[in-house]
PDB file of N, H, CA, C and O in Angstrom:
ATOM      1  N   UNK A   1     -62.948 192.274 169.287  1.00  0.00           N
ATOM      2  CA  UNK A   1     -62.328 193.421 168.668  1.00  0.00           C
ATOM      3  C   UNK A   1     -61.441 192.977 167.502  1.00  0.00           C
ATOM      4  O   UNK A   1     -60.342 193.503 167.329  1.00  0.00           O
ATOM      5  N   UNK A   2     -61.940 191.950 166.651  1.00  0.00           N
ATOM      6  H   UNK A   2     -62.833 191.523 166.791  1.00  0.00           H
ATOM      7  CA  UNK A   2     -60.717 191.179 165.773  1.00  0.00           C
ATOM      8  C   UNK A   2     -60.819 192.732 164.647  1.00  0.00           C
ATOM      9  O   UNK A   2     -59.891 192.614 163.848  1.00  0.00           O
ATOM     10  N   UNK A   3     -61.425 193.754 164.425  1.00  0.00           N
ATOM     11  H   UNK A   3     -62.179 193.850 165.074  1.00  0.00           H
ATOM     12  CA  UNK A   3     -61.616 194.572 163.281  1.00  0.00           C
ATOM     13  C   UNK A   3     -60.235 196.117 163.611  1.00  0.00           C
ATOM     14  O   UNK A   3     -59.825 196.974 162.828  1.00  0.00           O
ATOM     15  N   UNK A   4     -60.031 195.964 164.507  1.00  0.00           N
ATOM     16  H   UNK A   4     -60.364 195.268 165.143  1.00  0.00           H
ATOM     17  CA  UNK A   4     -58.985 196.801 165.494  1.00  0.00           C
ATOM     18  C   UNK A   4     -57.589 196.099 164.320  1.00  0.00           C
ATOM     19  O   UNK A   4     -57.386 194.937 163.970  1.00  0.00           O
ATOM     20  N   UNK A   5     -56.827 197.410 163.969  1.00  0.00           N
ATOM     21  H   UNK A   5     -56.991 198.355 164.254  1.00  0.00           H
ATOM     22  CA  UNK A   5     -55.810 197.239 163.090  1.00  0.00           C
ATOM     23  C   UNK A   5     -54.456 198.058 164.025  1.00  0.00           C
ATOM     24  O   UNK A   5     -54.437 199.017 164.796  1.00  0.00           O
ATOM     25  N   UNK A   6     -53.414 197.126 163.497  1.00  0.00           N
ATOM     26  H   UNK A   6     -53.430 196.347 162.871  1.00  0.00           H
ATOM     27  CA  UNK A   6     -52.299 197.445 164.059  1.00  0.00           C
ATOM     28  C   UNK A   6     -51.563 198.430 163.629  1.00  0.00           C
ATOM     29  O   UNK A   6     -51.737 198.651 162.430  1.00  0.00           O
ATOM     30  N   UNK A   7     -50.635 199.260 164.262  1.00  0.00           N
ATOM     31  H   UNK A   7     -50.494 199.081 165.236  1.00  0.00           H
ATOM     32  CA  UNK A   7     -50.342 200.712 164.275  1.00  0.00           C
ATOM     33  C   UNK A   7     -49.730 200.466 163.063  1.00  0.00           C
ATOM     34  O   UNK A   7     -49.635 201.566 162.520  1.00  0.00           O
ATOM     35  N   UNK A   8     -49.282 199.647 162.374  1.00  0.00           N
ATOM     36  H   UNK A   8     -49.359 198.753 162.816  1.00  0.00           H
ATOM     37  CA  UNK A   8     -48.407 199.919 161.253  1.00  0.00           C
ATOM     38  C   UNK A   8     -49.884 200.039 160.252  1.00  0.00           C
ATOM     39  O   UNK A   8     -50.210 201.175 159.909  1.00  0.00           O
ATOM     40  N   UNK A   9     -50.648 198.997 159.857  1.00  0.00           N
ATOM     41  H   UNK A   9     -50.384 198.074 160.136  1.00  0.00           H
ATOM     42  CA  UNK A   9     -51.366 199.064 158.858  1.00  0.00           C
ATOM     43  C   UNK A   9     -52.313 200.219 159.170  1.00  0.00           C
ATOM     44  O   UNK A   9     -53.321 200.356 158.477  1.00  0.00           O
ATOM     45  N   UNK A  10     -52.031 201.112 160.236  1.00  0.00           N
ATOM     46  H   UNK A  10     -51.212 201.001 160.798  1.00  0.00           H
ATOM     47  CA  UNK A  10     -52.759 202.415 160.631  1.00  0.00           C
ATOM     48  C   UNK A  10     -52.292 203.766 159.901  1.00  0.00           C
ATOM     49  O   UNK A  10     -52.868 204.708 159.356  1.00  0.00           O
ATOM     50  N   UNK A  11     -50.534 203.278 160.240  1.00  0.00           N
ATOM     51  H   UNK A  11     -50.065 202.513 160.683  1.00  0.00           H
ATOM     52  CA  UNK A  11     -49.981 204.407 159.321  1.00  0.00           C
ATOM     53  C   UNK A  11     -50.430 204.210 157.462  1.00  0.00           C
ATOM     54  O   UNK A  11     -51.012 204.962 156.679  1.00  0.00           O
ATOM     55  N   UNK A  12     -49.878 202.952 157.327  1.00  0.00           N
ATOM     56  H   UNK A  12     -49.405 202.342 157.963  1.00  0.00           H
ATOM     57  CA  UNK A  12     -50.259 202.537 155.939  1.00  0.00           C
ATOM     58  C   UNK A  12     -51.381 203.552 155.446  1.00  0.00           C
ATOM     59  O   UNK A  12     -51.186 204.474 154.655  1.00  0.00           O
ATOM     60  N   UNK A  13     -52.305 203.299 155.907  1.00  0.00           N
ATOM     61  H   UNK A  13     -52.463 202.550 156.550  1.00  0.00           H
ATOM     62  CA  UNK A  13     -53.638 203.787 155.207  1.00  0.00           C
ATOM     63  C   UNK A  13     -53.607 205.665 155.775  1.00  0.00           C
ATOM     64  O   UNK A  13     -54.572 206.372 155.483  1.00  0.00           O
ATOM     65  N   UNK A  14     -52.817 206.055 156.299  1.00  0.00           N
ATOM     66  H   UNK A  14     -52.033 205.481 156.536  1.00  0.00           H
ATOM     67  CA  UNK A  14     -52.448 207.656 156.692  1.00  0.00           C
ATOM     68  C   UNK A  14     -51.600 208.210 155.587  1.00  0.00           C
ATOM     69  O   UNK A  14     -51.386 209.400 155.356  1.00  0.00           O
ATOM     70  N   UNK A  15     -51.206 207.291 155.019  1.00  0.00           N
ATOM     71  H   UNK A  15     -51.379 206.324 155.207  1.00  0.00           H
ATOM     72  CA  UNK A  15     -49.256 207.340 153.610  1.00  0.00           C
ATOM     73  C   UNK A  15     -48.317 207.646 154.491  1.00  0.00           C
ATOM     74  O   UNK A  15     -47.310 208.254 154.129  1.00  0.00           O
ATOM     75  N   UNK A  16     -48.506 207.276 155.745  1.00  0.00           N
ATOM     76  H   UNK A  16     -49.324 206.782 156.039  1.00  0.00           H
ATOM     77  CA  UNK A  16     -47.257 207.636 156.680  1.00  0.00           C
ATOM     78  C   UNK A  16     -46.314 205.858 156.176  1.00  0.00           C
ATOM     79  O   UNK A  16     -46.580 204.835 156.807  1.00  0.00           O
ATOM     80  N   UNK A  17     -45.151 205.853 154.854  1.00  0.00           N
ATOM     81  H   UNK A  17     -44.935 206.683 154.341  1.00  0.00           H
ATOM     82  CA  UNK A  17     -45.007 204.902 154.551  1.00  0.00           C
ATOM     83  C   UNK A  17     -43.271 205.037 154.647  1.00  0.00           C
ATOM     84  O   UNK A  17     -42.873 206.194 154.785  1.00  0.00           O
ATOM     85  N   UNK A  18     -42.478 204.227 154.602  1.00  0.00           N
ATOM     86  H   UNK A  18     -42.801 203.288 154.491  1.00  0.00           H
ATOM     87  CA  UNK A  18     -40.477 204.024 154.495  1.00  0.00           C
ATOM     88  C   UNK A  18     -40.865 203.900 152.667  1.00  0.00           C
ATOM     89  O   UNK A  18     -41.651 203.004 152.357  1.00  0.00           O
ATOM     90  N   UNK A  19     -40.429 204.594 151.795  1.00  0.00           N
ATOM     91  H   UNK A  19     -39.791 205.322 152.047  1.00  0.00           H
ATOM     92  CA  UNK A  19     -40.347 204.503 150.470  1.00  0.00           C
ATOM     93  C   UNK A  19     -39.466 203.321 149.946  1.00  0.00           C
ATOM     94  O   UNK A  19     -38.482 203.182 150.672  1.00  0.00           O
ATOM     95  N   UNK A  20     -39.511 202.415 148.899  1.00  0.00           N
ATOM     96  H   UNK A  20     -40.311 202.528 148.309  1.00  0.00           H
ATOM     97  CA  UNK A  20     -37.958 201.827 148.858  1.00  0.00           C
ATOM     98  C   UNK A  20     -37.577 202.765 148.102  1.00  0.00           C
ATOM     99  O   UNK A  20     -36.395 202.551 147.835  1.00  0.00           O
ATOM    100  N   UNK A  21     -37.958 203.748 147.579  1.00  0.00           N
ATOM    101  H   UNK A  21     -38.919 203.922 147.796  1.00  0.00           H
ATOM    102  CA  UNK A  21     -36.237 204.089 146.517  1.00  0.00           C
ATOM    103  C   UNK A  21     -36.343 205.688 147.633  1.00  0.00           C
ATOM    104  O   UNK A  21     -37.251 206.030 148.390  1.00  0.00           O
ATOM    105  N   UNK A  22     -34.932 206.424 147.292  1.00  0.00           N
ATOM    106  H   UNK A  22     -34.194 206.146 146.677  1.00  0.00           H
ATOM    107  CA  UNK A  22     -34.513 207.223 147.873  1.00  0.00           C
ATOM    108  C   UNK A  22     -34.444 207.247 149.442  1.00  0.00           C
ATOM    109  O   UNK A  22     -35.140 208.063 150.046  1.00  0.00           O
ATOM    110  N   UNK A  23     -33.763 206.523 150.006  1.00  0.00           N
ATOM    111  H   UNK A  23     -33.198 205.860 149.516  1.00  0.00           H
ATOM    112  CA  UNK A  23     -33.948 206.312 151.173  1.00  0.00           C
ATOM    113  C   UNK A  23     -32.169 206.741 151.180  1.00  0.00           C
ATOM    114  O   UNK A  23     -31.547 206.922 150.133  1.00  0.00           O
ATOM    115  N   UNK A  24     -31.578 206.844 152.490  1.00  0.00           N
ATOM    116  H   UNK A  24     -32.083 206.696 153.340  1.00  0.00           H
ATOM    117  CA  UNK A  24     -30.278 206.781 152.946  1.00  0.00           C
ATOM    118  C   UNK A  24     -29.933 206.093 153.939  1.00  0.00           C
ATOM    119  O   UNK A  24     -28.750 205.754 153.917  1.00  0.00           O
ATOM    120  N   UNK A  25     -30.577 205.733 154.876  1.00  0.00           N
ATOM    121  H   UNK A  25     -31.538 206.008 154.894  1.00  0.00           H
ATOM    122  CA  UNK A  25     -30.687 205.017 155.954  1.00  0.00           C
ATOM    123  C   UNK A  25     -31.620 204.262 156.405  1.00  0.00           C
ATOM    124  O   UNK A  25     -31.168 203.156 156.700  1.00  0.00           O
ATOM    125  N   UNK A  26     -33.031 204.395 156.642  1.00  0.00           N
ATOM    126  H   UNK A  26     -33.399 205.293 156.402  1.00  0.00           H
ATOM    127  CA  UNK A  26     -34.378 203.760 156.474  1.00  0.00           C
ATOM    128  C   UNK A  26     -35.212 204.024 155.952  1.00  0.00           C
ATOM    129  O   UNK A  26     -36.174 203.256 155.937  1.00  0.00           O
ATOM    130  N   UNK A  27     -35.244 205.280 155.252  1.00  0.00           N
ATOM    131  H   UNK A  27     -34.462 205.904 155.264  1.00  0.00           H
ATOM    132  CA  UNK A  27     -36.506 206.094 154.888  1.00  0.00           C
ATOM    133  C   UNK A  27     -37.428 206.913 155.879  1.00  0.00           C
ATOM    134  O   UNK A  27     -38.344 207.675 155.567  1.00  0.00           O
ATOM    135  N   UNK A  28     -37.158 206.716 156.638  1.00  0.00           N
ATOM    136  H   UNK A  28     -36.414 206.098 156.891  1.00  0.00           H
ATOM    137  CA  UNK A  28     -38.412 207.278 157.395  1.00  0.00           C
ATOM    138  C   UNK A  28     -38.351 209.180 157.243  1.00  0.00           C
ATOM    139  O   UNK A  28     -39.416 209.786 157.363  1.00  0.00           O
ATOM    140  N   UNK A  29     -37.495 209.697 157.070  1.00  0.00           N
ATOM    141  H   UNK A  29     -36.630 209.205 156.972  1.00  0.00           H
ATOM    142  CA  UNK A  29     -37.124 211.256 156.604  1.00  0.00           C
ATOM    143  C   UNK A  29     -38.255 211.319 155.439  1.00  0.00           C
ATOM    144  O   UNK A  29     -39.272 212.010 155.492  1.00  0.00           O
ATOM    145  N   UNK A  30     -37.985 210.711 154.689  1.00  0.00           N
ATOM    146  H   UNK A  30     -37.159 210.150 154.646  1.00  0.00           H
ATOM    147  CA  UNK A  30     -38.052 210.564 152.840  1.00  0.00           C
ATOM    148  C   UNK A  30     -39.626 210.494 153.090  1.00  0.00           C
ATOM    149  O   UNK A  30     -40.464 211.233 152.574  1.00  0.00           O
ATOM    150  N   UNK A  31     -39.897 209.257 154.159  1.00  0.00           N
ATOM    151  H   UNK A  31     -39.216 208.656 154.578  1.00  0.00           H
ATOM    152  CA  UNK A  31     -41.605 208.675 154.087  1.00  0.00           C
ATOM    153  C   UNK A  31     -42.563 210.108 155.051  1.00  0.00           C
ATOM    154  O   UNK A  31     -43.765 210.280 154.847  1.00  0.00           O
ATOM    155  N   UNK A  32     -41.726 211.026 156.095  1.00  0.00           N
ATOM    156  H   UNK A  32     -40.750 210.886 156.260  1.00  0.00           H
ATOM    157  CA  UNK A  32     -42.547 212.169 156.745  1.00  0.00           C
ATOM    158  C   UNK A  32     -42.291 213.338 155.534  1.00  0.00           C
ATOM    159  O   UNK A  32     -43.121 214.247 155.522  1.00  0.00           O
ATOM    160  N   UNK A  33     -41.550 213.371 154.835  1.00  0.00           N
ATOM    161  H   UNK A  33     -40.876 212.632 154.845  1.00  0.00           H
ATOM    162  CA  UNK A  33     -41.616 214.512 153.777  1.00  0.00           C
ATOM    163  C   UNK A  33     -42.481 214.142 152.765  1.00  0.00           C
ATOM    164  O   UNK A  33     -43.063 215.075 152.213  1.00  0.00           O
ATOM    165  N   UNK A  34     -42.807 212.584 152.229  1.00  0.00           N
ATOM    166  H   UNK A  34     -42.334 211.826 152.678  1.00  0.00           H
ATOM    167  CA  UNK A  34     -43.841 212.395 151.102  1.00  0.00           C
ATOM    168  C   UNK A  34     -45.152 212.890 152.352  1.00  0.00           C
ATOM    169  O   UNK A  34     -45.906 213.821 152.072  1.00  0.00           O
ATOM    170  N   UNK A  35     -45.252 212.298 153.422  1.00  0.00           N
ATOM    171  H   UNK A  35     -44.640 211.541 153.650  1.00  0.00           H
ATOM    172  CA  UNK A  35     -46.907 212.521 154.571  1.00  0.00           C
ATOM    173  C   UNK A  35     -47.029 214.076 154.155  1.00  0.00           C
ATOM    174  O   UNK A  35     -48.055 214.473 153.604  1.00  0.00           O
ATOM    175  N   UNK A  36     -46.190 214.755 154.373  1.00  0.00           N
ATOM    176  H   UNK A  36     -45.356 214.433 154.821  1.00  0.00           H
ATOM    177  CA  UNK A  36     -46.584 216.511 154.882  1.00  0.00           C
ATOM    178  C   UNK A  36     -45.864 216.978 153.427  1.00  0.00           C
ATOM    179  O   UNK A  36     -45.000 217.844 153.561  1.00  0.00           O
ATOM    180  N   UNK A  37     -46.054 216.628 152.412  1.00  0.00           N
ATOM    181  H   UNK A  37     -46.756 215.924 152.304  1.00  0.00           H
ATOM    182  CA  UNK A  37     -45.566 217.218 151.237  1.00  0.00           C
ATOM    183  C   UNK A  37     -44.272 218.334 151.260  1.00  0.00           C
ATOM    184  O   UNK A  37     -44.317 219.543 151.036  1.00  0.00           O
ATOM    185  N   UNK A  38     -43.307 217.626 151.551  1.00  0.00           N
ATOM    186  H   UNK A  38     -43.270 216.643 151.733  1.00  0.00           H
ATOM    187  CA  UNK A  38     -42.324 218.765 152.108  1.00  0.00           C
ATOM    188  C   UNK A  38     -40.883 217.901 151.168  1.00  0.00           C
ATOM    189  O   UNK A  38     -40.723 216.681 151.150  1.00  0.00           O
ATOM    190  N   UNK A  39     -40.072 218.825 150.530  1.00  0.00           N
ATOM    191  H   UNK A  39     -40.202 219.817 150.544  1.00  0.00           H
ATOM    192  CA  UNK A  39     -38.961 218.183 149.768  1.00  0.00           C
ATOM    193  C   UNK A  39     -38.193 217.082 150.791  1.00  0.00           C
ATOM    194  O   UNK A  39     -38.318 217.423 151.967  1.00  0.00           O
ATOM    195  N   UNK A  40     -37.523 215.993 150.625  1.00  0.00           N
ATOM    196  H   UNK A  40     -37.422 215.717 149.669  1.00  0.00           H
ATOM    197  CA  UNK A  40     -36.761 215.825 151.510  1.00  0.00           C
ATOM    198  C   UNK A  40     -34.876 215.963 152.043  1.00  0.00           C
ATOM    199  O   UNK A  40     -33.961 215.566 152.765  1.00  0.00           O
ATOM    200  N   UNK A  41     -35.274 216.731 151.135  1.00  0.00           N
ATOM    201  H   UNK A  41     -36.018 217.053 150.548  1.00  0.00           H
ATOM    202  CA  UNK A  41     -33.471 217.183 151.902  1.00  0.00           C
ATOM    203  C   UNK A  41     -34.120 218.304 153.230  1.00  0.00           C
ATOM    204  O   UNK A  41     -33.635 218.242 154.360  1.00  0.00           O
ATOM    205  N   UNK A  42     -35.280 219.309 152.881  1.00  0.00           N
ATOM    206  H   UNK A  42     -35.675 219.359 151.964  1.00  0.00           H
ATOM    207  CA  UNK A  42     -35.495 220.417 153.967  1.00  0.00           C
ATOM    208  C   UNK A  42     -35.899 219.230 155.358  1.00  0.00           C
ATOM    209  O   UNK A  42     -35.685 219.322 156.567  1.00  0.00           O
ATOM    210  N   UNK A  43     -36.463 218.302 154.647  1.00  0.00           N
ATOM    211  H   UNK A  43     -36.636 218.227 153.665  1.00  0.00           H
ATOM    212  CA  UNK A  43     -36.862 217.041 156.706  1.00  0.00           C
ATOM    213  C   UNK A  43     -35.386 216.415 156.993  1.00  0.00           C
ATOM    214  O   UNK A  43     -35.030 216.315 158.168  1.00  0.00           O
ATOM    215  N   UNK A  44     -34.390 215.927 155.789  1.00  0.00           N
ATOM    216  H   UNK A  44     -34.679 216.008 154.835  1.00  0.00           H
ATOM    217  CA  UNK A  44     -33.269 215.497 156.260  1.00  0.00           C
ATOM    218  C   UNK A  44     -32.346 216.729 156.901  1.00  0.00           C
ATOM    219  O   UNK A  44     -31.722 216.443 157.923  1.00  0.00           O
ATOM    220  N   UNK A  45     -32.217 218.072 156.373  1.00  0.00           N
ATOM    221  H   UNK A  45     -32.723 218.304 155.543  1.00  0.00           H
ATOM    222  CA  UNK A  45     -31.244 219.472 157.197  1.00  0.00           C
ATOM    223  C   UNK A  45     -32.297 219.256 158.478  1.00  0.00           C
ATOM    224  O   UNK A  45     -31.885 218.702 159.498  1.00  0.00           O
ATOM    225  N   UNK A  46     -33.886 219.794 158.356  1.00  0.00           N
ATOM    226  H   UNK A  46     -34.220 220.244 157.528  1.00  0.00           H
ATOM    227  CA  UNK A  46     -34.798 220.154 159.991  1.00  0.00           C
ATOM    228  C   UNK A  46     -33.968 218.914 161.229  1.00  0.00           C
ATOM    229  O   UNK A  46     -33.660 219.198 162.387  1.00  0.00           O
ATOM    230  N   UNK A  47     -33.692 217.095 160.317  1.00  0.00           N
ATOM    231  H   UNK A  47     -33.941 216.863 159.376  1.00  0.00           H
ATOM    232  CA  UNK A  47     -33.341 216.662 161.182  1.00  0.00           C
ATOM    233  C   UNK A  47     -32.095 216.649 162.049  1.00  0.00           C
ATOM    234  O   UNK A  47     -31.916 216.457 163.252  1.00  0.00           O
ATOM    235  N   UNK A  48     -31.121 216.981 160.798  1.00  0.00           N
ATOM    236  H   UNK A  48     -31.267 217.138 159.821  1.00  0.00           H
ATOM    237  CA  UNK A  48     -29.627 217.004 161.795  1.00  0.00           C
ATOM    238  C   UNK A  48     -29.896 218.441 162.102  1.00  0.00           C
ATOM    239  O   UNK A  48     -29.117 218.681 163.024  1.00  0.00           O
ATOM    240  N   UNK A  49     -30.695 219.733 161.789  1.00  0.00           N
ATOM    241  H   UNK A  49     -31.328 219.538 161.040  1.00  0.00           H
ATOM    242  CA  UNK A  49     -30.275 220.686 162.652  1.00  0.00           C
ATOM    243  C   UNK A  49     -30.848 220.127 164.536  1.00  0.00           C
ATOM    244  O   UNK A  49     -30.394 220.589 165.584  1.00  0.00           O
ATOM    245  N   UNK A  50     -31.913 219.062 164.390  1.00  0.00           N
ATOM    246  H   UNK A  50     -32.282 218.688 163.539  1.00  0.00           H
ATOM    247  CA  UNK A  50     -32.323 219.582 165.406  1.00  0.00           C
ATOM    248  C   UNK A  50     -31.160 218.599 166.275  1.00  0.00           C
ATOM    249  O   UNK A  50     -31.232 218.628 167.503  1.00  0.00           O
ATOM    250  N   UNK A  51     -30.167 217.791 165.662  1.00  0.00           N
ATOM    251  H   UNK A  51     -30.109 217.767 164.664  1.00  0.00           H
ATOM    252  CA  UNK A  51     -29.217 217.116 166.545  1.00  0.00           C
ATOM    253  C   UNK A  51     -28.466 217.537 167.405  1.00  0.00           C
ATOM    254  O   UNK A  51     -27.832 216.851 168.206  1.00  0.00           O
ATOM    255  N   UNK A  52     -28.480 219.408 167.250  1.00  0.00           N
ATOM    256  H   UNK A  52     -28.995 219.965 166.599  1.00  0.00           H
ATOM    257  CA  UNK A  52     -27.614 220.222 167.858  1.00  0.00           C
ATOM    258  C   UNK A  52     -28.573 220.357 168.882  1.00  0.00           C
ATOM    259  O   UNK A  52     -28.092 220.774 169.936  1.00  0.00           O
ATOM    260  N   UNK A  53     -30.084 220.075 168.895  1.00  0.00           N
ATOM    261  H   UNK A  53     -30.475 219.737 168.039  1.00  0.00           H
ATOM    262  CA  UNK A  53     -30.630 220.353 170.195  1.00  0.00           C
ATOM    263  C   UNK A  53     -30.625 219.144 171.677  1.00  0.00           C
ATOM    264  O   UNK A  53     -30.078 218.246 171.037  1.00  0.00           O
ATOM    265  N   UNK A  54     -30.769 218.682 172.708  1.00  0.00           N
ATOM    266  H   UNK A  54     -31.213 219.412 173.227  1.00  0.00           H
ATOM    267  CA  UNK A  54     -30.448 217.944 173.762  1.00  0.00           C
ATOM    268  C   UNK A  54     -31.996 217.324 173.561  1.00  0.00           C
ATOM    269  O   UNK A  54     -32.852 218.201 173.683  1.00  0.00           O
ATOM    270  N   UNK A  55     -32.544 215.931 173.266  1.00  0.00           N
ATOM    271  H   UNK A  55     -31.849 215.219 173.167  1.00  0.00           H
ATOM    272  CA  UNK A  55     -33.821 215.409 173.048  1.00  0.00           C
ATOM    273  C   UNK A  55     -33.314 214.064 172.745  1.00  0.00           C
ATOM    274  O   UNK A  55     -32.162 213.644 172.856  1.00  0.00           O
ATOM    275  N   UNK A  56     -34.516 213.379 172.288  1.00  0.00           N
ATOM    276  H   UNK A  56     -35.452 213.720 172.198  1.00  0.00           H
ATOM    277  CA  UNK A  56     -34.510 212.077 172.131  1.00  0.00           C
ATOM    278  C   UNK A  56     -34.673 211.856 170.668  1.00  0.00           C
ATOM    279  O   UNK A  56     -35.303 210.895 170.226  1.00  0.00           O
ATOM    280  N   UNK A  57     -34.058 212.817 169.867  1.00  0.00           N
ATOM    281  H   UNK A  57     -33.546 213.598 170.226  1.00  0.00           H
ATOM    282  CA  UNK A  57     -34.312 212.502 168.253  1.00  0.00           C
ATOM    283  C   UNK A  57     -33.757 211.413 167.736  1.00  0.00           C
ATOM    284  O   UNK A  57     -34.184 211.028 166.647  1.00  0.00           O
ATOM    285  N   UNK A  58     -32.745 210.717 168.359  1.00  0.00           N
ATOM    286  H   UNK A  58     -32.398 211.029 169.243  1.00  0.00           H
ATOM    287  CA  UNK A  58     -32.325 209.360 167.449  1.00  0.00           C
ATOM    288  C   UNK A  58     -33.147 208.134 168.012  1.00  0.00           C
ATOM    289  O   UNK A  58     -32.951 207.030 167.503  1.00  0.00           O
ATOM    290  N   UNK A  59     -34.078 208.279 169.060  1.00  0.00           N
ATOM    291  H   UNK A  59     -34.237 209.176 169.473  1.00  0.00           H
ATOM    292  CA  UNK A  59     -35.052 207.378 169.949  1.00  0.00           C
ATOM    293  C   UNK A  59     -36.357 207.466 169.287  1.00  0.00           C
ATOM    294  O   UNK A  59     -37.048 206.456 169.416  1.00  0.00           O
ATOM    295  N   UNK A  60     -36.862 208.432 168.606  1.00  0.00           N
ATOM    296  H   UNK A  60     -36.300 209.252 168.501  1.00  0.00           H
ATOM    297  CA  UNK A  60     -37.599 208.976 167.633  1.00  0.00           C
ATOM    298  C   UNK A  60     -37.927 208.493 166.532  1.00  0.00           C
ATOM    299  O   UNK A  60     -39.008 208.053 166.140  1.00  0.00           O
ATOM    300  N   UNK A  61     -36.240 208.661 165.690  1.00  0.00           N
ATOM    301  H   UNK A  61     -35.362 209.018 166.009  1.00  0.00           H
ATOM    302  CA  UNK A  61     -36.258 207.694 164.395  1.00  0.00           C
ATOM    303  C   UNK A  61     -35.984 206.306 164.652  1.00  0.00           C
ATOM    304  O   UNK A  61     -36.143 205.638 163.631  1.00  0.00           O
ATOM    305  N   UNK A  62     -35.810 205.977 165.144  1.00  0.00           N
ATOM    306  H   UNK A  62     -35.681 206.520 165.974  1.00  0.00           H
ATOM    307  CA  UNK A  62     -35.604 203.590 165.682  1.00  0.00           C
ATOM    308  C   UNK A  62     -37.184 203.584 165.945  1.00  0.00           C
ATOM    309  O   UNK A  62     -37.856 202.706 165.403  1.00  0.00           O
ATOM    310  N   UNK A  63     -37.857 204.643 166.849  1.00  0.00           N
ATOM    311  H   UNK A  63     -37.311 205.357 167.289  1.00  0.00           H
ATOM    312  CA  UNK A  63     -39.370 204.409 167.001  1.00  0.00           C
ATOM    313  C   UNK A  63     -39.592 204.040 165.448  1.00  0.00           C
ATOM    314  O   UNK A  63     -39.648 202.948 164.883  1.00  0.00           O
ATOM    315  N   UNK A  64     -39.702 205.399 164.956  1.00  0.00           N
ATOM    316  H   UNK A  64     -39.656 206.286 165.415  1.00  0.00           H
ATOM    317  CA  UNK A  64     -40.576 205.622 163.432  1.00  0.00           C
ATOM    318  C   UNK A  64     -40.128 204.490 162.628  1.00  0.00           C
ATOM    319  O   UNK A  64     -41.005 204.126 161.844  1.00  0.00           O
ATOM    320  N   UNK A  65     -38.914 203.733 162.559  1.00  0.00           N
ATOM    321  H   UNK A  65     -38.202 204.028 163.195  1.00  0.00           H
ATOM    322  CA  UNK A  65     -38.053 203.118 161.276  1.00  0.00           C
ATOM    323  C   UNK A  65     -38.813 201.686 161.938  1.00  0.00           C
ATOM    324  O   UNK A  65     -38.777 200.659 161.260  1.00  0.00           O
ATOM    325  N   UNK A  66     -39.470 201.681 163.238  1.00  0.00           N
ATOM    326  H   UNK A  66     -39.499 202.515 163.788  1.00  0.00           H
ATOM    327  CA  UNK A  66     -40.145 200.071 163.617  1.00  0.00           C
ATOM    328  C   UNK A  66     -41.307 199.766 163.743  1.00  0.00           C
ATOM    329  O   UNK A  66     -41.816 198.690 164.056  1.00  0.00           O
ATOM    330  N   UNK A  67     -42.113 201.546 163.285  1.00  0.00           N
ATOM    331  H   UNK A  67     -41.699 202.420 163.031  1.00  0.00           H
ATOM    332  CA  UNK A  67     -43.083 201.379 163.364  1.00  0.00           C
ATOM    333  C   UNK A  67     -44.082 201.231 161.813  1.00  0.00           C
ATOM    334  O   UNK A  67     -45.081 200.586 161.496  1.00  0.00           O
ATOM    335  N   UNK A  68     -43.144 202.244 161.100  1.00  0.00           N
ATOM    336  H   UNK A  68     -42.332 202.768 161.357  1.00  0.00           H
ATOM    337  CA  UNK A  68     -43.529 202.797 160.162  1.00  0.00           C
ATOM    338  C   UNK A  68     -43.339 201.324 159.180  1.00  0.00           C
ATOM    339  O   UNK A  68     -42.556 200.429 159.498  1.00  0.00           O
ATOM    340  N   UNK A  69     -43.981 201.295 158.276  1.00  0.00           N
ATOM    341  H   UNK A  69     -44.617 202.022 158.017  1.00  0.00           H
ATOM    342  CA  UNK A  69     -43.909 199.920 157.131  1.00  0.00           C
ATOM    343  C   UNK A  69     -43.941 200.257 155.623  1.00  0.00           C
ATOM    344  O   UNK A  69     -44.657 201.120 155.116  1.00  0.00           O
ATOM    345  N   UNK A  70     -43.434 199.793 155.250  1.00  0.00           N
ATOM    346  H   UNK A  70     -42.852 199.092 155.662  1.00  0.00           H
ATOM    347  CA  UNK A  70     -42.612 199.606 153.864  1.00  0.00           C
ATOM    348  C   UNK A  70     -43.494 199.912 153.309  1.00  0.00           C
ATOM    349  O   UNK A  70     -44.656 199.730 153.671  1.00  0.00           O
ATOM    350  N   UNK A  71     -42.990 200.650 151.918  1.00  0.00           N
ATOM    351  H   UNK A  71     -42.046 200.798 151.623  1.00  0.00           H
ATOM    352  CA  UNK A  71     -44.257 200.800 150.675  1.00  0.00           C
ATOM    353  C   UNK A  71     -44.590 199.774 150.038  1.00  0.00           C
ATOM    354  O   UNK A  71     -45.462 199.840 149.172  1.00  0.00           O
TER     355      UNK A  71
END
């Protein structure tokens, strides 16, 4: 199975990518608003609104920010 690619160079080729410029913390906000064409201040507000909800959203982004790979 040497042709089997690893989850990062999976996202890579999806544009699920951490941008270097405009980032504030890791990018990963910045890199799901370039994926789903969405401004990113509306994915950075969707994210702290949803901080007011009880979930695993900061377990979420450490996932995404270790999975996800650099442009």
């Amino acid at each position: 199975m040497a042709d089997q690619l690893s989850v990062k160079q999976r996202m890579g080729q999806r544009g699920l990518v951490r941008p270097r410029s405009g980032r504030i913390v890791a990018g990963v906000l910045v890199g799901l608003a370039n994926r789903f064409g969405m401004r990113p201040a509306w994915v950075r507000l969707l994210f702290l609104l949803s901080m007011l909800l009880p979930g695993p959203q900061i377990l979420a982004y450490v996932a995404l920010w270790i999975v996800m790979p650099n442009e």
